[in-house]
BAFI-3210 file (N, C-alpha, C; in Angstrom, 3 decimals, decimal comma, padded with zeros to 6 digits):
// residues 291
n [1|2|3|4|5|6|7|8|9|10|11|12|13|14|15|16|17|18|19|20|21|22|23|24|25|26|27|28|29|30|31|32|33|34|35|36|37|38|39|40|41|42|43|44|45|46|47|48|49|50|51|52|53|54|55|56|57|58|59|60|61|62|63|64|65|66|67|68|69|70|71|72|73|74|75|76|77|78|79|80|81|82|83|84|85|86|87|88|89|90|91|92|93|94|95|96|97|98|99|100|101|102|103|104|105|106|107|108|109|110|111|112|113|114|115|116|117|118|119|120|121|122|123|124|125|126|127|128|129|130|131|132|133|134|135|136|137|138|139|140|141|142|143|144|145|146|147|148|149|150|151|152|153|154|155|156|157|158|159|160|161|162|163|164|165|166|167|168|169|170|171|172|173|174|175|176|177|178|179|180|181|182|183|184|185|186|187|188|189|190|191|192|193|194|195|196|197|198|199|200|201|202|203|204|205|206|207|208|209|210|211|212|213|214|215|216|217|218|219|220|221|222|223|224|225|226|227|228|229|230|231|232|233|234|235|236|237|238|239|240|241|242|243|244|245|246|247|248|249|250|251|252|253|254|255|256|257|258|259|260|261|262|263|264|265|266|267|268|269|270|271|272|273|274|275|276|277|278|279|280|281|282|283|284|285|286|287|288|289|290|291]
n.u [095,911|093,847|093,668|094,254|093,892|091,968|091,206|089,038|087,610|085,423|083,878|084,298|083,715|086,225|088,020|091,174|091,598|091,889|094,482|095,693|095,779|099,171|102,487|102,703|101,561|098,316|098,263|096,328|092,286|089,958|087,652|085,108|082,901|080,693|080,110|079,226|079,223|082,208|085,400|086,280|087,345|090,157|089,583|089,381|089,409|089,464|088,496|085,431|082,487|080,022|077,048|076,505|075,230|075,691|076,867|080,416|081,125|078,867|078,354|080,540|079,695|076,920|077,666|078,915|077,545|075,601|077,307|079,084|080,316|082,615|084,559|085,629|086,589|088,753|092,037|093,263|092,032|092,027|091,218|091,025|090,910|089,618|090,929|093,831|096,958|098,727|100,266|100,083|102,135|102,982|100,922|100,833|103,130|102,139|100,158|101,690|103,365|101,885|101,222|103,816|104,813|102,321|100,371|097,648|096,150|097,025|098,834|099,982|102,407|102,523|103,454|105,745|104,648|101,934|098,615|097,803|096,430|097,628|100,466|102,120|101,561|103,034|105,851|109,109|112,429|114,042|113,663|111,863|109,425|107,095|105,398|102,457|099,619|097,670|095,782|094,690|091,391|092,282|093,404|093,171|094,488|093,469|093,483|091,353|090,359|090,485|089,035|086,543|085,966|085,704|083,594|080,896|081,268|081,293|077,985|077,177|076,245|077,912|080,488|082,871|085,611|085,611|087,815|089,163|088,662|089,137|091,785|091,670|090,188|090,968|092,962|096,447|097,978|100,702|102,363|101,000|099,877|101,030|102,643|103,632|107,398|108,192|106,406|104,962|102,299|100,577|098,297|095,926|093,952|092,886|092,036|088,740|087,428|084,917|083,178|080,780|078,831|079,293|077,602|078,796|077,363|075,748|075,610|076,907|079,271|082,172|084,643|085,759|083,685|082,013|083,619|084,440|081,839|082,138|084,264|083,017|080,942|081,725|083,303|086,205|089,003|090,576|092,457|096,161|098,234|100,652|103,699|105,712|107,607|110,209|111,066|114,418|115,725|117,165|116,449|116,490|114,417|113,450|113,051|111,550|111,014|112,519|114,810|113,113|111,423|113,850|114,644|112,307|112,893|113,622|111,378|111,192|112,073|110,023|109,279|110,051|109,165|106,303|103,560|101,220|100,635|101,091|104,579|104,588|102,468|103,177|104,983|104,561|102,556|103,955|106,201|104,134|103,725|106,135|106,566|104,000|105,089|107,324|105,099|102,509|100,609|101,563|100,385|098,061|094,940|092,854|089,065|086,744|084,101|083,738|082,126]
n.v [112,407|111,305|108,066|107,613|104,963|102,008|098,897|096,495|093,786|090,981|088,670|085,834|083,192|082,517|084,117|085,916|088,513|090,066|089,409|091,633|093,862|094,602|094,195|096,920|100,131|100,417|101,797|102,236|101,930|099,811|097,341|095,853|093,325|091,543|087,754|086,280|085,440|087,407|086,840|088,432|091,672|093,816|096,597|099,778|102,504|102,426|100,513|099,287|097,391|095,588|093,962|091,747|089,416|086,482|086,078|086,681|089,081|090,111|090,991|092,788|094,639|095,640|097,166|099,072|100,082|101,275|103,303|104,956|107,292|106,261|105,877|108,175|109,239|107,492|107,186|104,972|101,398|098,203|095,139|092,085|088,680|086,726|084,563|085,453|085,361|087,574|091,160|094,114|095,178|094,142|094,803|097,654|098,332|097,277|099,474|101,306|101,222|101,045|103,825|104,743|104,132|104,989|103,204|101,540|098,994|096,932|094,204|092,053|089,504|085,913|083,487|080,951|078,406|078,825|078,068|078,229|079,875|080,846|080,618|082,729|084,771|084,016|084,719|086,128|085,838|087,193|089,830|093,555|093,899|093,108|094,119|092,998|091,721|090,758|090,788|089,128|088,061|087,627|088,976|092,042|095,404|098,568|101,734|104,416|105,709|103,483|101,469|102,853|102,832|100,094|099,446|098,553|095,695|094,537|094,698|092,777|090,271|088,198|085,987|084,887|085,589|088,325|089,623|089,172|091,059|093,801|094,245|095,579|097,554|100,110|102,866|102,872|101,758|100,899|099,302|099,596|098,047|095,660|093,265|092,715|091,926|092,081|092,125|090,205|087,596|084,891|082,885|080,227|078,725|076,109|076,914|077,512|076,117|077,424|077,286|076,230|077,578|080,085|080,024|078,161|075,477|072,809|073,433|075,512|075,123|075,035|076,545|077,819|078,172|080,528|082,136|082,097|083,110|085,273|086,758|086,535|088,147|090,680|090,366|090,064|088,483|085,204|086,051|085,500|085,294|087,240|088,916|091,055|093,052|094,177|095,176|095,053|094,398|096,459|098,760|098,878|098,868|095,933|094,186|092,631|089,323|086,888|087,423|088,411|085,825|083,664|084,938|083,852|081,598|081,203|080,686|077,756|076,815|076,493|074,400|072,788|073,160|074,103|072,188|071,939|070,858|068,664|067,631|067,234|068,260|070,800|071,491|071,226|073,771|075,895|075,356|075,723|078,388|079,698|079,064|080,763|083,340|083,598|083,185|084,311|086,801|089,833|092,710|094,906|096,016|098,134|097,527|097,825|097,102|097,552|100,257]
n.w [127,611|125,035|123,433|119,847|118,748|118,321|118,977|118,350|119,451|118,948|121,399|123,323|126,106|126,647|125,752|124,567|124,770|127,925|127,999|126,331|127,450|129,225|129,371|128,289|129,171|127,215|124,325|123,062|122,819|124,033|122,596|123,501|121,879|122,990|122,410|123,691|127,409|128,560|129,515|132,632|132,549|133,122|135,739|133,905|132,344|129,316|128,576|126,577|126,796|125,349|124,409|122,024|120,785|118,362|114,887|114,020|111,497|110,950|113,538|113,585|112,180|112,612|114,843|113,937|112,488|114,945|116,284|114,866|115,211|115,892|114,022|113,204|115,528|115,936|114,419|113,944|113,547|114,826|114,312|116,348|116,475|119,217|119,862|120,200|120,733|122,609|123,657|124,934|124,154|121,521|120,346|120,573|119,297|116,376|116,088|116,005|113,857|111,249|111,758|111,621|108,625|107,135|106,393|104,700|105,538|107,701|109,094|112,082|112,421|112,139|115,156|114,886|115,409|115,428|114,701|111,298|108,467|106,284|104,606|104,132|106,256|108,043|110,892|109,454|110,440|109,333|108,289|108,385|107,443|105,414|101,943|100,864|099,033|100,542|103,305|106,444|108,105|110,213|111,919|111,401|111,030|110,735|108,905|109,578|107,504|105,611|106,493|106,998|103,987|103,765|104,983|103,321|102,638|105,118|105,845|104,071|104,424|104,405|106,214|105,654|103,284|102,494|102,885|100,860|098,931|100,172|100,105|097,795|097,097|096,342|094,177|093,601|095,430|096,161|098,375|100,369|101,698|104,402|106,117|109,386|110,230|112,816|114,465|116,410|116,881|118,340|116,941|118,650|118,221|116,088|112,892|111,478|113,889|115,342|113,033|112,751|114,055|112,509|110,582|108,441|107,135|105,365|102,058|101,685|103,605|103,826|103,579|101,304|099,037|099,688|099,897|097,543|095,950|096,846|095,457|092,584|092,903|093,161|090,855|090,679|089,875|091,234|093,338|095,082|097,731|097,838|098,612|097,561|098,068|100,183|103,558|105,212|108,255|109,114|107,030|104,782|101,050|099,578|096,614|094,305|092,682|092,784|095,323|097,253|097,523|097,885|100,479|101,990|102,188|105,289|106,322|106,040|108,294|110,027|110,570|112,264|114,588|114,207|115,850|115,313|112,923|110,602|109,130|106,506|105,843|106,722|104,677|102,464|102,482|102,877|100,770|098,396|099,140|098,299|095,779|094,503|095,384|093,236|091,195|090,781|089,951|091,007|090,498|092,155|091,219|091,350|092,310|089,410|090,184|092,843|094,023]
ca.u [095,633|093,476|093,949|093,802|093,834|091,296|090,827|087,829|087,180|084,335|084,829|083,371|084,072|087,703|088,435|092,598|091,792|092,428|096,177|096,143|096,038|099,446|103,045|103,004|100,316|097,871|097,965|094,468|091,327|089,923|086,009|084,604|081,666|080,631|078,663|078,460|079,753|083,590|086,199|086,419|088,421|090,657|088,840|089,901|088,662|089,785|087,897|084,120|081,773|078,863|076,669|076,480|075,116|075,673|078,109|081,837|081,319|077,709|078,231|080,840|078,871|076,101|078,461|079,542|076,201|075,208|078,311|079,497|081,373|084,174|085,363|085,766|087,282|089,764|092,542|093,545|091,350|092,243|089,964|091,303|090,232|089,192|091,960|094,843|097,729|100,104|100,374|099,462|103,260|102,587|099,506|101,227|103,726|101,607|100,236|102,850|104,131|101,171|101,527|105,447|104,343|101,065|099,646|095,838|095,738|098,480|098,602|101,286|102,793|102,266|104,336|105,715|103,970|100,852|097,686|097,543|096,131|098,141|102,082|102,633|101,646|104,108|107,029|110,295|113,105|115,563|112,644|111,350|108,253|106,521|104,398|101,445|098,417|096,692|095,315|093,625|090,449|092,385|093,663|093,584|094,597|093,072|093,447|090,252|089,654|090,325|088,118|085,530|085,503|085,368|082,196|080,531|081,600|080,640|077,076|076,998|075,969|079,407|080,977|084,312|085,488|085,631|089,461|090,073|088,250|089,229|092,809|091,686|089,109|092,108|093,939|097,198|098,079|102,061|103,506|100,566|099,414|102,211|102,585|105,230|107,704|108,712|105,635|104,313|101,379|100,024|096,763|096,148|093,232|092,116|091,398|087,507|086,772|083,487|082,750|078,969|078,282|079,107|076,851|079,126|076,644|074,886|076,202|078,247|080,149|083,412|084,731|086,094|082,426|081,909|084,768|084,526|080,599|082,005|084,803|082,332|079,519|082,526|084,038|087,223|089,510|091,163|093,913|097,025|098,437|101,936|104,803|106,322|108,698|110,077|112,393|115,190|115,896|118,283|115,539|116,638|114,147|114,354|111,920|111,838|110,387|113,488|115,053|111,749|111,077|115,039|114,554|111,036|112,809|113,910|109,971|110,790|112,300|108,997|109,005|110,902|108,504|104,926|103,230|099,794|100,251|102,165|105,542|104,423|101,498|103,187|105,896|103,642|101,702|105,000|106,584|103,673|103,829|107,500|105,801|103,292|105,807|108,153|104,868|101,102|100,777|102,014|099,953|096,855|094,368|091,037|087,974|086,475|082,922|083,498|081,859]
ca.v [112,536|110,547|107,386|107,431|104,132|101,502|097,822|095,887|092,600|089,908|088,308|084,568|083,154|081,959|085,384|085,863|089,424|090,833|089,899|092,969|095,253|094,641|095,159|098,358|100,850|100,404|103,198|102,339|101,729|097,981|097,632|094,420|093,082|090,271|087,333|085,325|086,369|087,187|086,657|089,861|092,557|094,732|097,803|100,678|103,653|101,909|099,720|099,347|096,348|095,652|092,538|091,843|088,182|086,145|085,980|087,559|089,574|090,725|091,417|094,329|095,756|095,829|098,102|100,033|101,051|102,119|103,934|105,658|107,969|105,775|105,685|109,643|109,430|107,073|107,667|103,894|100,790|096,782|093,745|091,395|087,475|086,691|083,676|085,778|085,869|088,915|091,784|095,432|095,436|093,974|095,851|098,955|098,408|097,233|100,907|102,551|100,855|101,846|105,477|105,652|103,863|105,798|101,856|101,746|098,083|095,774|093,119|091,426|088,452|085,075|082,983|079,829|077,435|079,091|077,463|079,403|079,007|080,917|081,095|084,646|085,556|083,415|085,332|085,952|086,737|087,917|091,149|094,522|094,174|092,713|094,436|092,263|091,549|090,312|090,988|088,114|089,107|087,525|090,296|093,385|096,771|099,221|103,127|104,875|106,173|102,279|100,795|103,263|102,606|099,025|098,725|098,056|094,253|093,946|094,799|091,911|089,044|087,402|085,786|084,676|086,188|089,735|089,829|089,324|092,257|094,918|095,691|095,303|098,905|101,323|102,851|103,356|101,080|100,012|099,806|100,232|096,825|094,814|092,395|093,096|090,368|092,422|092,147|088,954|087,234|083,688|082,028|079,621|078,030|075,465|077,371|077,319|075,947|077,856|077,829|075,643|078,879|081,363|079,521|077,189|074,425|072,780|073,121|075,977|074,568|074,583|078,391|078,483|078,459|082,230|082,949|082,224|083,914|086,897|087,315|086,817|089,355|091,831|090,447|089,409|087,407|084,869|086,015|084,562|086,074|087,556|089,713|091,896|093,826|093,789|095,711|094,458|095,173|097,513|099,586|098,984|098,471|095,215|094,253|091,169|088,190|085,925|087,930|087,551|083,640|083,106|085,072|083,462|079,899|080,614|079,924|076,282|076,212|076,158|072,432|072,186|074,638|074,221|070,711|072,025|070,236|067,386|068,143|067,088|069,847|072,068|071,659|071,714|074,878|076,800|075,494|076,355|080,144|080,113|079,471|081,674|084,260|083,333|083,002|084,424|088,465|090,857|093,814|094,998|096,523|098,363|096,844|098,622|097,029|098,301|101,851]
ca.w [126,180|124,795|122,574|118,814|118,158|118,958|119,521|118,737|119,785|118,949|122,300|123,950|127,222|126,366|124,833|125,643|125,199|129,103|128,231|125,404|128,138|130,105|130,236|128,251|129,110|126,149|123,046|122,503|123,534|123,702|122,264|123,604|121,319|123,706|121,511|125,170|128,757|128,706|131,151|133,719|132,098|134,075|135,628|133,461|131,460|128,131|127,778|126,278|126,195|124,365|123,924|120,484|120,113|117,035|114,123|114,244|110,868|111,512|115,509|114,010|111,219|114,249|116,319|113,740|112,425|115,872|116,852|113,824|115,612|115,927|112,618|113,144|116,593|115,875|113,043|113,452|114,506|114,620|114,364|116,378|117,321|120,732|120,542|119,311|122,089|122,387|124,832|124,642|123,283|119,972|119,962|120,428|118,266|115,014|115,386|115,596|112,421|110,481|111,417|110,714|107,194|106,371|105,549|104,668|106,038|107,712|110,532|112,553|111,325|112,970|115,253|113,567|116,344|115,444|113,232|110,301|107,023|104,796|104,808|104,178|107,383|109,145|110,751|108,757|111,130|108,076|107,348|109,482|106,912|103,703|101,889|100,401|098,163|101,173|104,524|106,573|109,051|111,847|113,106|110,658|111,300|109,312|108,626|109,943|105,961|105,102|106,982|106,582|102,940|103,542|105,647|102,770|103,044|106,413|105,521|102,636|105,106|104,333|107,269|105,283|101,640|102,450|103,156|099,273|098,328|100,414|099,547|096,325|096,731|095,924|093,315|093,498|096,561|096,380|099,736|101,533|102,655|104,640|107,450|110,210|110,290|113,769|115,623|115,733|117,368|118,367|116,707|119,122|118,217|114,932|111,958|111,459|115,457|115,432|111,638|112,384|114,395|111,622|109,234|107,776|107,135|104,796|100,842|102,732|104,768|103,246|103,313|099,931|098,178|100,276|099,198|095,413|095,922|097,538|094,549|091,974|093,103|092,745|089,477|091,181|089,686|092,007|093,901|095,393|098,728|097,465|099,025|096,215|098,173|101,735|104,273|106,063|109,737|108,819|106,725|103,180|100,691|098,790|095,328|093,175|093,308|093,446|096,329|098,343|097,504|098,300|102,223|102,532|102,640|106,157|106,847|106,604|110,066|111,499|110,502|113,832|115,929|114,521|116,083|115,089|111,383|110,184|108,352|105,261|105,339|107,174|103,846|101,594|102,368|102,755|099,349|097,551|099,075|098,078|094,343|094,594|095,324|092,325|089,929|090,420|089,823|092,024|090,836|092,779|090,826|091,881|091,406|089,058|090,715|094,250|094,376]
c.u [094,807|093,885|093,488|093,507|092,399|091,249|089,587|087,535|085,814|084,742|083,889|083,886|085,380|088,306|089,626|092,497|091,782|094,059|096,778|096,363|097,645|100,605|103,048|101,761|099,457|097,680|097,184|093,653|090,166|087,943|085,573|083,589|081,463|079,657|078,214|079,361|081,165|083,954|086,204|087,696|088,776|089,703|089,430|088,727|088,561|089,340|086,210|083,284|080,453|078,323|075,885|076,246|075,590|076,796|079,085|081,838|079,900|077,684|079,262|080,165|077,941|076,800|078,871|078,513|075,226|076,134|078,857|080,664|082,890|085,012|085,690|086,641|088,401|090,574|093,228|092,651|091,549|091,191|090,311|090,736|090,384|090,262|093,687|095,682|098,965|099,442|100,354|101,001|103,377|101,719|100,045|101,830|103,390|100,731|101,076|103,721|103,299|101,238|102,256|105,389|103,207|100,458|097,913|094,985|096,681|097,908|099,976|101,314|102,109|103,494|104,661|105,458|103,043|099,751|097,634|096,935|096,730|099,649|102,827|102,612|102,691|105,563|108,147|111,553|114,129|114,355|112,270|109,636|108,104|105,460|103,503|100,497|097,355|096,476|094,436|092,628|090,752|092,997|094,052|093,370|094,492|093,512|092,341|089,492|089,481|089,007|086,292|084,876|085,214|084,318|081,181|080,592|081,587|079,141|076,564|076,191|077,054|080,058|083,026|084,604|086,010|087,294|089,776|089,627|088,818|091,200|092,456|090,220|089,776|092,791|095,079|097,686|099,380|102,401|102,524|099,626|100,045|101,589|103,556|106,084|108,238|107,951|104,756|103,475|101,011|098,677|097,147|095,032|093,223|091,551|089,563|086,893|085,540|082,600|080,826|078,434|078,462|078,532|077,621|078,678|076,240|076,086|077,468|079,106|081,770|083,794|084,823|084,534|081,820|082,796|084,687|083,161|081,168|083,499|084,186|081,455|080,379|083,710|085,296|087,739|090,265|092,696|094,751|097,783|099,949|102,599|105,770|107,609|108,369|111,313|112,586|115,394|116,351|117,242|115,641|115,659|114,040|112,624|112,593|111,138|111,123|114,265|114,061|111,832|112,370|115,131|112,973|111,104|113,337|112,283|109,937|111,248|111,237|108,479|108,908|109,700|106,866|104,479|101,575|099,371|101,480|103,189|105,130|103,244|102,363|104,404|105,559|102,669|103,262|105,475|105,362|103,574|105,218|106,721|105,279|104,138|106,528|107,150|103,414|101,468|100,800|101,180|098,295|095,627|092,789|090,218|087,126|084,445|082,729|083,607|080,721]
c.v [111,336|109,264|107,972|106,703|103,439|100,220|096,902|094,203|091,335|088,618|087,059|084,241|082,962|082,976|085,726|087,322|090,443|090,969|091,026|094,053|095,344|094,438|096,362|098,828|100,989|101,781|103,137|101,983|100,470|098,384|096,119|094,147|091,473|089,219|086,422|085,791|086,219|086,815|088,241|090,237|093,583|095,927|099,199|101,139|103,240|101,104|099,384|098,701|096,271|094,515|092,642|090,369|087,932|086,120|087,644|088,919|090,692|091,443|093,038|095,381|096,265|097,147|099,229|100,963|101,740|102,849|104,422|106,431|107,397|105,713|107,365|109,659|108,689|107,087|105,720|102,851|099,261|096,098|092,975|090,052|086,943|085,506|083,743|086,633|086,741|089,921|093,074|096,080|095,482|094,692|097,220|099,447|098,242|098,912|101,774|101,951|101,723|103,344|106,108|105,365|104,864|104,344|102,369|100,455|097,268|094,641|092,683|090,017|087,160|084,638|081,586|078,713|077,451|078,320|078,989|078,741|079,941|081,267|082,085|085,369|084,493|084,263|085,245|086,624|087,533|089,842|091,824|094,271|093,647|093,146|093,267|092,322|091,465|090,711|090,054|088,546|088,807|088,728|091,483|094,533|097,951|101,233|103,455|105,074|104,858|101,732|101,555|103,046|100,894|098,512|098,417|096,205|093,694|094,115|093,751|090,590|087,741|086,998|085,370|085,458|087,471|090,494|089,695|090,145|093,869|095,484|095,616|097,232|100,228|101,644|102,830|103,328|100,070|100,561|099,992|099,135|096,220|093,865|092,901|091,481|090,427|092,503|090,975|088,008|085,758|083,464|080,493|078,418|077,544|076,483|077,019|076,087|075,919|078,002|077,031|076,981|079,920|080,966|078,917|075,646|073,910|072,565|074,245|075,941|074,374|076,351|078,938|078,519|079,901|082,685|083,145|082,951|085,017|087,883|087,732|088,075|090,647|091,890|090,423|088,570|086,615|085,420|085,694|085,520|086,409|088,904|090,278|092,808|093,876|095,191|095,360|095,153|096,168|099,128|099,876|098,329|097,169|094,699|093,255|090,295|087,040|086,327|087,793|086,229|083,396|084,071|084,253|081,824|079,795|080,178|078,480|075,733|076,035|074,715|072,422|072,490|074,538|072,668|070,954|071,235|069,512|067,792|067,952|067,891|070,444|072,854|072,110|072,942|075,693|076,201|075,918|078,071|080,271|079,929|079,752|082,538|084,311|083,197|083,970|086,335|088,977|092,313|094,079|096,137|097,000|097,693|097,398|098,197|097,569|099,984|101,565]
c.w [125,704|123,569|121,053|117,950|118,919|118,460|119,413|118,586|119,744|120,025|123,124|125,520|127,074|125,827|125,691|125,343|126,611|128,913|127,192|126,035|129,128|129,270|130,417|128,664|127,703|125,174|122,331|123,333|122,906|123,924|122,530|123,176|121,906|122,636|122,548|126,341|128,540|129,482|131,336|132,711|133,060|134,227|135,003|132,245|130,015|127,757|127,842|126,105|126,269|124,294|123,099|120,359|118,396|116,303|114,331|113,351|110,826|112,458|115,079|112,865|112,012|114,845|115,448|112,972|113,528|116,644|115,722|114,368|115,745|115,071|112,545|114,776|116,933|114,869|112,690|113,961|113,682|114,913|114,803|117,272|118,493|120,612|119,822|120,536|122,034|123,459|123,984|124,084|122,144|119,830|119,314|119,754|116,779|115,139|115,672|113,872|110,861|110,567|110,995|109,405|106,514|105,920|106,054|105,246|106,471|108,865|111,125|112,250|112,795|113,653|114,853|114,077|116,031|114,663|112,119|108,928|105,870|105,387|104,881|105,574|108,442|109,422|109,927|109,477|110,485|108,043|109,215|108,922|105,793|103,170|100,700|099,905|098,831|102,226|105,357|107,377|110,152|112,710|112,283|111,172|110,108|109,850|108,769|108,778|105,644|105,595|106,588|104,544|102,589|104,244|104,700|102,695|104,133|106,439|104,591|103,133|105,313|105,801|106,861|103,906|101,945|102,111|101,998|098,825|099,081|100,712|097,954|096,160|096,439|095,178|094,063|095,199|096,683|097,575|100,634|102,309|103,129|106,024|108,107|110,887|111,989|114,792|114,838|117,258|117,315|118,104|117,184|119,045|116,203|113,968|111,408|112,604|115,435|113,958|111,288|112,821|113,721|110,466|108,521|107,768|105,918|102,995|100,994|103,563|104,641|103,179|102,136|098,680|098,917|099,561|097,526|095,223|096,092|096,098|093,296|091,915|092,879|091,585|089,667|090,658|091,016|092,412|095,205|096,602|098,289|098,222|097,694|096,311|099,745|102,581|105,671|107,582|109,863|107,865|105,200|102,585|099,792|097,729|094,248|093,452|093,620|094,530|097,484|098,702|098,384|100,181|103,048|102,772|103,719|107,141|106,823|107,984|110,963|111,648|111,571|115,273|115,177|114,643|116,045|114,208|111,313|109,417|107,366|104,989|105,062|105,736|102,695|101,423|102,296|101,475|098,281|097,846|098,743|095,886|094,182|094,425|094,265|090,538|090,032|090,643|090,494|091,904|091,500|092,519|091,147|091,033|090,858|089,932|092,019|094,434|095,050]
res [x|x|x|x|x|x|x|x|x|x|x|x|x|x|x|x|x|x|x|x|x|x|x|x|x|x|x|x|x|x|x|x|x|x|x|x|x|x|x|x|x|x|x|x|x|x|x|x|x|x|x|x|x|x|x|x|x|x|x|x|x|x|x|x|x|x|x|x|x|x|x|x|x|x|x|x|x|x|x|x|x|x|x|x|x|x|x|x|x|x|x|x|x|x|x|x|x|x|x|x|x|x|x|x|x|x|x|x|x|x|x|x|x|x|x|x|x|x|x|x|x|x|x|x|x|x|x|x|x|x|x|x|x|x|x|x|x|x|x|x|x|x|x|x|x|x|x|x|x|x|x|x|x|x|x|x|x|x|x|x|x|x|x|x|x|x|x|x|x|x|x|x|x|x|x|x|x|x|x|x|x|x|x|x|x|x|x|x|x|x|x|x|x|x|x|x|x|x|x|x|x|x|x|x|x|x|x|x|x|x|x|x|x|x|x|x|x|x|x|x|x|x|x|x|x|x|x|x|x|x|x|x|x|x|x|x|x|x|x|x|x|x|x|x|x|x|x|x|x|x|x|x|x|x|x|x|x|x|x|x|x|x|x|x|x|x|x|x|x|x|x|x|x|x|x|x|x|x|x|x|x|x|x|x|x|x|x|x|x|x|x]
***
């Protein structure tokens, strides 16, 4: 039978995607967009590569304006970064989450060793799921209809930014963006590593001036990455914002467990997502500029 999911990769020599394919048998099919020679990928039918020089956000608008078909032959398809370590387990399991949900965009959470740059996505072992405001581009899993309505923003020339606009292109979108606090993944590399090579130079060089360009041009107000409502292992819904904040303070144990950032960051970025959660708006309104 064939897959319905798919896999696509922007992938360099150091790319830890060969280990997506292995213990489980993969329930997709892995799209390698090479931007310089990979490492050898297992020989199998599943998987597809392509050399796609150049930037990460470009290299898949590239692939997806000469392959169209894929957005029709797959009903689910992930974006994920060439230094993002997990096994064709997690894989398999973040779509199967989205399918038993019906979500239009989710991801798997992080692990709490990992670099990250926003707190929300850091695992929560109290939760099955959180659903969220946000989606980051490290490793999003989209809905075949989602995505297709968001290639518009891969066309823009944008290399960062995009990720605050596109759960934001939907009405009537509670419940359908989350993280999984149950499948969870290692970012193993430095947050912006390669960012001279995606054009971060110059009076750009700082991400958050893309970012505040790419909210503007779509009349965006700033927004704040928030969890609004979650469910427990057990499968009960739960909704509030002091019930959240008060399970989201067992995220300070990763004091102990992340040696990427100094405690006094790593304290400081997690207490301000515990006030975030307790203060900036929870609802997620279309943009009335993105048609």
């Amino acid at each position: 039978m064939a897959n319905t999911n798919a896999v696509i990769v922007r992938a360099g020599a150091k790319s830890l995607h060969p280990n997506w394919l292995t213990p489980e048998a993969p329930e997709f099919d892995l799209y390698v967009l090479a931007y310089e020679p990979p490492p050898a990928s297992p020989d199998t039918t599943a998987i597809h590569e392509f050399s796609i020089p150049g930037r990460k956000i470009a290299g898949y608008n590239q692939f997806f304006l000469e392959n169209p078909e894929i957005l029709d032959r797959y009903s689910q398809i992930a974006l994920i970064d060439n230094d993002i370590l997990c096994t064709s387990k997690e894989i398999n399991a973040a779509f199967r989450a989205g399918t038993e949900h019906g979500f239009w965009l989710w991801q798997p959470t992080l692990t709490l060793d990992s670099y990250f740059s926003f707190a929300i996505l850091l695992r929560n072992p109290l939760l099955k799921l959180r659903y969220v405001t946000f989606i980051e581009m490290m490793c999003p899993f989209f809905s075949s209809e989602h995505l297709k309505l968001s290639l518009k923003l891969f066309g823009l020339g944008y290399e960062t930014g995009i990720d605050r606009i596109w759960c934001r292109i939907r009405e009537n979108s509670d419940r359908k963006y989350a993280v999984l606090d149950e499948v969870t993944v290692k970012h193993t590399l430095p947050i912006g590593g390669r960012a001279h090579l995606q054009g971060f130079v110059g009076e750009k060089r700082d991400y958050m001036v893309t970012t505040r360009e790419v909210e503007q041009r779509f009349g965006a107000p700033p927004r704040r990455a928030v969890a609004y409502a979650a469910l427990t292992k057990s499968g009960r819904l739960i909704r509030g914002r002091l019930p959240i904040a008060l399970l989201s303070l067992i995220i300070y144990s990763g004091l102990f467990k992340n040696i990427r950032y100094g405690r006094l960051y790593f304290m400081k970025i997690v207490t301000g997502h515990i006030v975030r959660l307790l203060s900036s708006p929870i609802d997620n309104p279309k943009l009335n500029a993105f048609e």
